[in-house]
N, C-alpha and C positions, 0 to 999 in steps of 0.2 A: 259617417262622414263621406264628402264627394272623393275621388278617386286624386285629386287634383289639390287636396289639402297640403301644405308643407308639412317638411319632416325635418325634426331637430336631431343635431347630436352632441350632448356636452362632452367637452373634453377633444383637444385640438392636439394630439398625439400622436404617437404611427398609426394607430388601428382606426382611430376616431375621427381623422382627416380621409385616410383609406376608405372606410366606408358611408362618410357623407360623400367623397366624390364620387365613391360607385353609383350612386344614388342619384348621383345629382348626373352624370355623365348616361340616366335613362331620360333625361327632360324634369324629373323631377325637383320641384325648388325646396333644397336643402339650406337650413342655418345652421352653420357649423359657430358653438359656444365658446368663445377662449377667455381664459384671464388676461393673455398678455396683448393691451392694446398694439402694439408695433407690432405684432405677430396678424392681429387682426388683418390691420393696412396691409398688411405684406402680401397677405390672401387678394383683398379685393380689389388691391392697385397691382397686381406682378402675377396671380394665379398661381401660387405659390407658398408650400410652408417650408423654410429652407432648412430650420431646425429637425425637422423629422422624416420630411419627402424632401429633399432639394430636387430633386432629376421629375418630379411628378408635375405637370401642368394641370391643374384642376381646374375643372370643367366650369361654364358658365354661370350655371344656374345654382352654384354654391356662395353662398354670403358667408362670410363670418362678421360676429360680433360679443363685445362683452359684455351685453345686456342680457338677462337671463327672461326679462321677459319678453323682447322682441323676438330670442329664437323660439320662447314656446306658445306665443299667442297663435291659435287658431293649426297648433300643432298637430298631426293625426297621430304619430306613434314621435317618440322622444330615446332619443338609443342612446343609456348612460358610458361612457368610455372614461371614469375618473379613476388613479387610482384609487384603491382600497382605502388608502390613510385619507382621504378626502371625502369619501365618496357619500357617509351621511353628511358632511356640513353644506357640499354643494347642492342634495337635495331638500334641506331645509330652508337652504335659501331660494332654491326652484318653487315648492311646494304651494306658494300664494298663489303664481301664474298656471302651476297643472290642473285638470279636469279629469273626473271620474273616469268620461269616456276615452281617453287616450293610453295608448299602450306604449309602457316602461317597460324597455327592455334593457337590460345590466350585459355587458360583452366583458366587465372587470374580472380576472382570473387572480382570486385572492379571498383573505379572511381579513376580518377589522379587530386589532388588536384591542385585547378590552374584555371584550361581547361575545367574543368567539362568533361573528354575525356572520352570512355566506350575504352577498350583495342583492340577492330577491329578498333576505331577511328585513334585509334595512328599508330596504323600498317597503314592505310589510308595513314595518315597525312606522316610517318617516308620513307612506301615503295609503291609509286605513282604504281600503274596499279599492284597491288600484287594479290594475290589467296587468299583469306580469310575467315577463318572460325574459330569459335567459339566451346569450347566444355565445355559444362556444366552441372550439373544433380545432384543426391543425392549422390555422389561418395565421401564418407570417404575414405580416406588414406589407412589406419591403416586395414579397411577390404576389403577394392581392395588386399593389398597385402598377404591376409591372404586367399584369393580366394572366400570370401563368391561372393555370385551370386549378380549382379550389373548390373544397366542400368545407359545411358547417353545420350544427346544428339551434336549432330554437329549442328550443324546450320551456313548454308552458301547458299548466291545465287547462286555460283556455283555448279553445281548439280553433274560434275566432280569429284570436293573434296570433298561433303559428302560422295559420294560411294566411293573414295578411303581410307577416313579415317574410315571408316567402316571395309572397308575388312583388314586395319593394327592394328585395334583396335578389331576385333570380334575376339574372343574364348569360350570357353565352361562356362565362368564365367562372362564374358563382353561383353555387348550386345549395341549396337551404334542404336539409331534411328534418325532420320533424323528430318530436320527442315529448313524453309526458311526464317526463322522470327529470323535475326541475333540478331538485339536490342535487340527483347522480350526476348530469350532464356539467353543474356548477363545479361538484367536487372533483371530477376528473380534469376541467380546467384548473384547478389550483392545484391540486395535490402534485399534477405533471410539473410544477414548475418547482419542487424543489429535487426531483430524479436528474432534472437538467443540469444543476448545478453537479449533481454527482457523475454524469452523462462529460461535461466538458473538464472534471478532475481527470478522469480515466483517460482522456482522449490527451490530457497535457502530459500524463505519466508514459503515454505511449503503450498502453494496456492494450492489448488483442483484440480479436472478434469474436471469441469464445468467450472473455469476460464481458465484451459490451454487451452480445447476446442475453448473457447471465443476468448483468445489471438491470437490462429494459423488462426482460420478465419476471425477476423478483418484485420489481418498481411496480410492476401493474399489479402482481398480487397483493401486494401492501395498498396499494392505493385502495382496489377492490374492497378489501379485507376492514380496512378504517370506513370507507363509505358506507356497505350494508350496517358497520356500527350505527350510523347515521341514518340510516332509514331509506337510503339508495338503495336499485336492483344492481345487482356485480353484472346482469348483462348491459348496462347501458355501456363498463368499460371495457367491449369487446368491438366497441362501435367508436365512429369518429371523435367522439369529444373526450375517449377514455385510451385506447393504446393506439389511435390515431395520433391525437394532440402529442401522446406519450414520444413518438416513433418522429416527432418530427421535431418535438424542441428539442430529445436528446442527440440527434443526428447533426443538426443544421447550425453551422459558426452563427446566423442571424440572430439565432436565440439569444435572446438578452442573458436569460439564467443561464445556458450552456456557456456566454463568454467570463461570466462571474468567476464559473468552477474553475473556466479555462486559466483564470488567469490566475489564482486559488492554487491551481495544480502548478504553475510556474515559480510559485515562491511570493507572490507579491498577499498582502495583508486583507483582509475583508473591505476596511477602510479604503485603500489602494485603489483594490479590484471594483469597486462601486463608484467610487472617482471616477474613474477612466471609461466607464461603460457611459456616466453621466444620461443615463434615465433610469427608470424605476425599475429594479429587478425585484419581483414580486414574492420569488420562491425564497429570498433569507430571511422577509417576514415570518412565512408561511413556514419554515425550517423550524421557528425556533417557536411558531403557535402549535405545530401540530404533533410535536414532540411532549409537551403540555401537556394536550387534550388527550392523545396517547399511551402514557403513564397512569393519565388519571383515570384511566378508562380502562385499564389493565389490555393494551389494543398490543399485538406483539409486531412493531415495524423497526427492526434490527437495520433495514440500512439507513432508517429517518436518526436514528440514533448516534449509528457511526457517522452520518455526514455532520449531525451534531457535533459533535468531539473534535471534528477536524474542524470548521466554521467556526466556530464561538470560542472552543480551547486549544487551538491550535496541534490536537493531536496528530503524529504522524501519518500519512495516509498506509503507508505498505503497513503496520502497526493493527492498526485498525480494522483492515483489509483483512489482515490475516486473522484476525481474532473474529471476523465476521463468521468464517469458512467455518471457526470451532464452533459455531452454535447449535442448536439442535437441526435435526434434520427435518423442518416441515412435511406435509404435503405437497406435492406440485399444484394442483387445481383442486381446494376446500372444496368448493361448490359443488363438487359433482360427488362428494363423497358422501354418506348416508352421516345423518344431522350427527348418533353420539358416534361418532369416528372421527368429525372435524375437529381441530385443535381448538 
């Protein structure tokens, strides 16, 4: 395709608004896909999504509309930003208007209840012989669009569509690095989002830096630990999209998951704390699938478990906490340990 093709992205959200306008704020003519008509208007009469960016002015050469096939006609790559709970029906209904040669790329950090499915599965599953790639990484919203400096990754076997979604994603504030390790880069984007909730309990309790320390690096070995289950490398989560992503949604109030726990840790109810956030916090799906897959798997993730107990059956946190401390005493770092010595 010519250099000069448009580029879609469905899903009119933080992330999905953020990176059409990055995009479109190169000269390039992006369609940004939304359901909600008045949100459309709001874009292309004001420059503006007020529900997700209010303070962001977006750029020119951004359209939004709720046609699915006006944003993918004559599309060169289509960057999905739907959540998880949507994310096959909205590509079923894409699917008539896509083309072999265009590159789907999934930025959703989640699993699809049901299917146990990672978001390149479904695109697999939805568009047989497609271009696929993943983009994941410590990328807040809220300071993509404010221009603070940012890195990400692609991840795709296609070695085509890394470089090209690189060169339509790189500017002086956003930097694309590359990955072959589709699963791993996808699973360290989901897995991170249910440590956050656990990341913003701790921080409501008024918990130390000794245990946050504890928290973020047990978080990464668990995560590691379930993904090679999965057929992931554990070094991709040494890299941006595994204790990067990790280090910044448990850090950061912007975290959607981080405010979930936060609010979780103050006394208010699941129900409550998701109210109030009023967008999609990804990691209490993902809490309550990966605990699941987990067990069934005989996978040993003691704090997926205790943040369990606390989430869904309201068990005490210090309770919990404390009974985490009695469990056996792993490894520190599996990996590096010779294969029959790893637990």
């Amino acid at each position: 395709m010519q250099p000069q093709s448009p580029v879609a992205v469905l899903g009119g959200g933080s992330f999905g608004t953020v990176l059409a306008n990055l995009m479109a704020e190169k000269g390039l003519q992006v369609r940004l896909w939304m359901r909600n008509a008045a949100a459309v208007d709001e874009i292309n009469e004001q420059r503006r999504n007020g529900r997700y960016l209010p303070d962001c002015t977006l750029a020119p050469s951004l359209s939004a509309t709720t046609s699915l096939e006006d944003a993918l006609c004559d599309a060169e790559a289509v960057f999905i930003a739907i959540p998880s709970s949507a994310f096959r029906s909205v590509l079923k209904q894409a699917f008539p208007w896509l083309k072999p040669e265009q590159l789907l790329v999934s930025t959703t950090k989640g699993i699809e209840a049901g299917s146990f499915c990672l978001m390149s599965q479904i695109i697999e599953q939805e568009c047989p012989g497609a271009r696929v790639g993943v983009l994941s990484g410590p990328n807040l919203a809220k300071e993509v669009a404010q221009k603070q400096l940012t890195a990400t990754v692609i991840a795709s076997t296609d070695a085509e569509l890394r470089e090209r979604v690189q060169a339509l994603l790189h500017c002086s504030y956003f930097r694309v690095y590359a990955s072959s390790d589709t699963y791993g880069v996808e699973l360290g984007g989901t897995l991170k989002n249910i440590y956050a909730i656990a990341a913003g309990l701790s921080a409501a309790l008024g918990m130390g830096e000794n245990t946050k320390s504890m928290l973020m690096t047990r978080s990464l070995a668990e995560m590691s630990r379930f993904a090679v289950s999965m057929g992931a490398n554990p070094f991709t989560f040494l890299g941006l999209a595994g204790v990067g992503d990790l280090i910044v949604t448990c850090m950061s109030p912007l975290s959607r998951n981080f405010r979930v726990g936060y609010a979780l840790g103050e006394g208010k109810t699941l129900e409550q704390a998701v109210e109030a956030l009023g967008e999609v916090a990804e990691g209490v799906n993902t809490l309550r699938l990966i605990k699941e897959k987990a067990e069934s798997r005989d996978i040993y993730m003691p704090l997926v478990s205790g943040l369990y107990e606390v989430v869904f059956n309201h068990a005490p946190v210090k309770e919990v906490a404390r009974g985490m401390m009695l469990n056996v005493q792993s490894t520190d770092v599996e990996f590096v340990l010779p294969r029959q010595e790893a637990p």
